[in-house]
C-alpha positions, 0 to 999 in steps of 0.5 A: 561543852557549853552552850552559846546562841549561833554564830559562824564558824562550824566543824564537822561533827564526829561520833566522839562529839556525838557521845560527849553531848549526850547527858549535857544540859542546854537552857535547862534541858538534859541531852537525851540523844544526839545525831548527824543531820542528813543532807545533800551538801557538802557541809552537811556532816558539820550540823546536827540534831539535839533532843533533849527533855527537862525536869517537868518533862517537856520536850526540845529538839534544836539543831545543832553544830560546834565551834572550833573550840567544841561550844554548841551552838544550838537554834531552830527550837521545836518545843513539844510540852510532854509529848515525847513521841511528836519530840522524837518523830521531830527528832527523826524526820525533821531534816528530812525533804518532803511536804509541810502539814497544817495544824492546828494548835489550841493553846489553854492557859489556866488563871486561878483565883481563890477568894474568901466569901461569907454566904448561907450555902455554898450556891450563893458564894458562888453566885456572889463570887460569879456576880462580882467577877461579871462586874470586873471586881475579881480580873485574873492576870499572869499572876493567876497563872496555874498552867499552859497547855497544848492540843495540836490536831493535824488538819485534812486540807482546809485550816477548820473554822475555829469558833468560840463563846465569847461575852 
């Protein structure tokens, strides 16, 4: 089976379609499990939910149906980095009726520079280092970038004020 973005023409979905996907790799995730979305409507047998895992252990979950000629078109993306128990309760329940929650998402990117600095003790390369960065002679960009993570809390009602320090 490959792989394609979506398009229109659909089949239903059998427990043999089932079986032949898992263990598949979509845009570099690994088919971990596979199912039949629930639904009211006549067609609904015909689309289906995928949860697949990568190699730095993130998590996906797309939804899913065939083409006519068994190429999966897949779409709706829910990425989770890591957090395999909220993949496999989107998994699960994402078709589901039944009322949306707020979240909040704190996103933290980490940018990494290291530079070389002549000073009598290492407070004072510090100190230069911090100095010189102060005064915009030391920028991180996307070049720095070390690595991006996630934190989602669930909200009790009202979104919670976010507040920071700023310059």
């Amino acid at each position: 089976m490959t792989f394609t973005g979506r398009s229109s023409a659909v089949r239903k979905l059998t427990d043999r379609d089932l079986v032949e996907i898992i263990g598949t790799t979509l845009s570099g995730y690994t088919v971990e499990s596979v199912r039949i979305k629930r639904g009211p409507f006549i067609d609904s047998d015909h689309y289906g939910i995928i949860l697949g895992r990568n190699s730095q252990d993130h998590y996906v979950t797309w939804e899913f149906h065939l083409e006519e000629d068994d190429t999966i078109s897949a779409y709706w993306s829910h990425y989770h980095m890591g957090n395999r128990k909220a993949a496999v309760n989107d998994f699960n329940t994402r078709d589901l009726n039944g009322s949306v929650d707020t979240f909040m998402v704190t996103i933290t990117e980490t940018l990494k520079l290291t530079v070389e600095v002549e000073a009598g003790s290492s407070e004072e390369a510090e100190q230069t280092v911090y100095d010189k960065w102060r005064n915009s002679e030391y920028v991180l960009d996307a070049d720095n970038f070390v690595e991006v993570g996630f934190e989602v809390v669930q909200c009790d009602g009202e979104p919670e004020q976010q507040t920071g320090i700023g310059p």
